[in-house]
C-alpha positions in Angstrom: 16.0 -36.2 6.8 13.7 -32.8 7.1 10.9 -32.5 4.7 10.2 -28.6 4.6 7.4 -27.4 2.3 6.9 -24.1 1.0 4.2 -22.8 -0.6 5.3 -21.2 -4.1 3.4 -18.2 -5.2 3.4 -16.8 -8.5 3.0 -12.6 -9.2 2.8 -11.4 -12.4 1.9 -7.9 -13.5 4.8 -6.5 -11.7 6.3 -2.8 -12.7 9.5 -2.8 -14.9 11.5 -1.6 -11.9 10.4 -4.1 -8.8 12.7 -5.6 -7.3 13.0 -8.9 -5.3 13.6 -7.2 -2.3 10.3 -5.6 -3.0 7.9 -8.2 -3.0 9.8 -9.7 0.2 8.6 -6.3 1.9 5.5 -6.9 0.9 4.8 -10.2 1.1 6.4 -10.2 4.4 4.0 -7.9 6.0 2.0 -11.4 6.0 4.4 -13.9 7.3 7.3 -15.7 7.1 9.1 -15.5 3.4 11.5 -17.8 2.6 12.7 -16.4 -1.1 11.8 -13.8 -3.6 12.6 -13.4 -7.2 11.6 -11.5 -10.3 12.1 -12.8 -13.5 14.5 -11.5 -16.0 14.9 -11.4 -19.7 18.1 -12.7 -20.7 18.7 -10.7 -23.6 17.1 -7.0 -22.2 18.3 -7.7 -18.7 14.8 -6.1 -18.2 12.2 -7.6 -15.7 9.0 -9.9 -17.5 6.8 -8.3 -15.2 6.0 -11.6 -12.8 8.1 -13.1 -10.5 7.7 -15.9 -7.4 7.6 -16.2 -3.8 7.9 -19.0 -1.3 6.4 -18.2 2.0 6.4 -21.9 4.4 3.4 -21.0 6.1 0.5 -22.0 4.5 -2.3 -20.0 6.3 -0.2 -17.0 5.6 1.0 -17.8 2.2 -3.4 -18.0 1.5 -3.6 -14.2 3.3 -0.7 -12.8 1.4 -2.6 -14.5 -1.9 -5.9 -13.4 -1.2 -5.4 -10.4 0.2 -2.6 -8.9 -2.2 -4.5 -10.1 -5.6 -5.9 -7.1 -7.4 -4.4 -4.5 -5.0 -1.8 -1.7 -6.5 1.4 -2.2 -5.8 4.3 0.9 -7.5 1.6 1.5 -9.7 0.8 -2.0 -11.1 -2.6 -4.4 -10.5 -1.1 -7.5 -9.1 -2.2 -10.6 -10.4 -1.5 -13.4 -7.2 -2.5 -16.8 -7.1 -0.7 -20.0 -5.9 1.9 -21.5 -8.2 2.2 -25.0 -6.9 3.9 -26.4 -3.5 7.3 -26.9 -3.7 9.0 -29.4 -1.5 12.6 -28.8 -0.4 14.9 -31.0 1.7 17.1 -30.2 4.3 19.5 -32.9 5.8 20.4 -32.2 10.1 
């Protein structure tokens, strides 16, 4: 058995219309991203504005953190911090 980690980091203060494949642009531009995904209100279908990404690269998961909290992204302030580390397992 594989143990892979990933390092889970959490977004919020995203704009109504970002997509997932948004924040994997951006966040890629640091690393390696292993998923993406905003967060969606079941009744509106509309976004809540925060989302998650898993990057499994720990020194660039902390660059993507540090670096992207409090910049402007499609108009918003991002708020980005670590979420907690997720540990997934893959059998070979």
């Amino acid at each position: 058995m594989l143990f892979y980690w990933l390092m889970k980091i959490f977004v919020a203060k995203l704009g109504f219309n970002t997509k997932a494949e948004d924040l994997f642009a951006l966040f890629s531009k640091f690393g390696k991203v292993e998923s993406t995904k905003v967060i969606m209100d079941r009744e509106t279908k509309r976004s809540k504005c925060y989302g998650f990404v898993e990057m499994p690269n720990d020194n660039e998961a902390y660059v993507a953190v540090v670096e992207l909290n409090n910049s402007i992204f499609q108009g918003s302030t991002l708020d980005v911090r670590k979420s907690r580390i997720q540990q997934s397992v893959y059998t070979i």
